[in-house]
C-alpha positions in Angstrom: 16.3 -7.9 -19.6 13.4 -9.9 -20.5 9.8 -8.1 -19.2 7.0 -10.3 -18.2 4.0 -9.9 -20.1 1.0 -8.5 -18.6 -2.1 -9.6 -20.6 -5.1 -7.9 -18.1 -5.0 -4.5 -16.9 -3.9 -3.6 -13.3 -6.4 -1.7 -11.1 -5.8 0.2 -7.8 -8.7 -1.8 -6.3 -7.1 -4.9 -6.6 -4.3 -3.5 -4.8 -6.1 -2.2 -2.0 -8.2 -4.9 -1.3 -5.1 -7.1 -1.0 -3.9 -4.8 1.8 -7.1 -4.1 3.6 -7.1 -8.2 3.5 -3.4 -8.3 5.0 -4.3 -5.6 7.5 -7.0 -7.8 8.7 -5.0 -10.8 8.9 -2.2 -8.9 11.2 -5.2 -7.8 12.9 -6.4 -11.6 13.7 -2.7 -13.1 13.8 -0.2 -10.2 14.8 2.5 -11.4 12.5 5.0 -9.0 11.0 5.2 -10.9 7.6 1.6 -9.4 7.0 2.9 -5.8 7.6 5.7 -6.3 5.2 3.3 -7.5 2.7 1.2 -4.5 2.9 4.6 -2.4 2.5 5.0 -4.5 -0.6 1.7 -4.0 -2.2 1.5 -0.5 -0.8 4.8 0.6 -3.6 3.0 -0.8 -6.7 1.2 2.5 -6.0 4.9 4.5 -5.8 6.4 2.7 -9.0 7.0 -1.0 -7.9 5.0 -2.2 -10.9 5.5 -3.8 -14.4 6.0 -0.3 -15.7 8.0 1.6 -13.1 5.5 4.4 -12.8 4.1 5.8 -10.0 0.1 5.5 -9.6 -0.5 8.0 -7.2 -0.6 11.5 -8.0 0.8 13.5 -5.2 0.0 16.9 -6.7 -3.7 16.4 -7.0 -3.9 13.7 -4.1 -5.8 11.1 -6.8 -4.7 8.1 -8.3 -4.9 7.3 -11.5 -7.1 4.4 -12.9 -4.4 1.5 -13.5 -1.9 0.2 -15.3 -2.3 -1.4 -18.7 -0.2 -3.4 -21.0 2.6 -0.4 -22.0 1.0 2.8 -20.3 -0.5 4.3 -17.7 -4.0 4.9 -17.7 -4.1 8.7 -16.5 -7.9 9.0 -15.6 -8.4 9.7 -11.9 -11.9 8.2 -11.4 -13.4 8.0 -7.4 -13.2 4.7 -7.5 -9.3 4.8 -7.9 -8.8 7.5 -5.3 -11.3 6.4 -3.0 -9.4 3.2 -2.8 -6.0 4.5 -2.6 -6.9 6.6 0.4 -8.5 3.2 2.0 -5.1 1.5 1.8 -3.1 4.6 2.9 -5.2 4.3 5.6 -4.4 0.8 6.5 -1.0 1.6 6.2 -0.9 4.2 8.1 -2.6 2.8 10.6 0.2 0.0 10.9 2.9 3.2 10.7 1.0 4.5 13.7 1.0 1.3 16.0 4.1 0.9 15.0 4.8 4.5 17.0 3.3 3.5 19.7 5.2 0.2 20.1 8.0 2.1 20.1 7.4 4.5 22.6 5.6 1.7 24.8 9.2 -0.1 24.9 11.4 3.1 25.6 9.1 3.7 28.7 9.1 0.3 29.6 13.3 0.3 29.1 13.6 3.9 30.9 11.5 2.4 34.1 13.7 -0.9 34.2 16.8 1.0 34.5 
């Protein structure tokens, strides 16, 4: 199949900004699209990307420092990891309410019965 060209560089910042921004909006608006969004973004990180590679490095807990045209770029600058971490963060944040939601409604259901 045909690839879509990717003339400029993808960066992990981009991505993470983009989820901290969706975090904030299901923070103000309490919609579920937002969280599925932030699931979306969140697996460019784990290999949803124009190249099918993973971007986080699990053995040394960095991430590496984008995606170019054909390759990955394998630096692991601060930046990169720092900003990772902030959107793992947001996610599992969500992860977390989610949880709680959960065991909010089984007490709820448990008590009705």
């Amino acid at each position: 199949k045909d690839k879509e060209v990717h003339p400029f560089g993808e960066q992990p910042i981009d991505v993470s900004y983009t989820i901290i921004a969706l975090h904030e909006f299901n923070n103000c608006f309490n919609e579920n699209k937002y969280v599925a969004y932030m699931k979306t973004a969140f697996e460019w990180y784990l290999g949803n990307n124009h190249l099918s590679q993973i971007v986080y490095n699990p053995i040394s807990g960095g991430c590496y420092d984008g995606l170019e045209h054909d390759h990955v770029n394998i630096n692991q600058g601060a930046e990169s990891t720092v900003t990772y971490l902030m959107a793992r963060l947001c996610i599992e944040k969500e992860i977390q309410k989610q949880h709680e939601f959960a065991e909010i409604m089984e007490i709820e259901n448990s008590t009705e019965q």
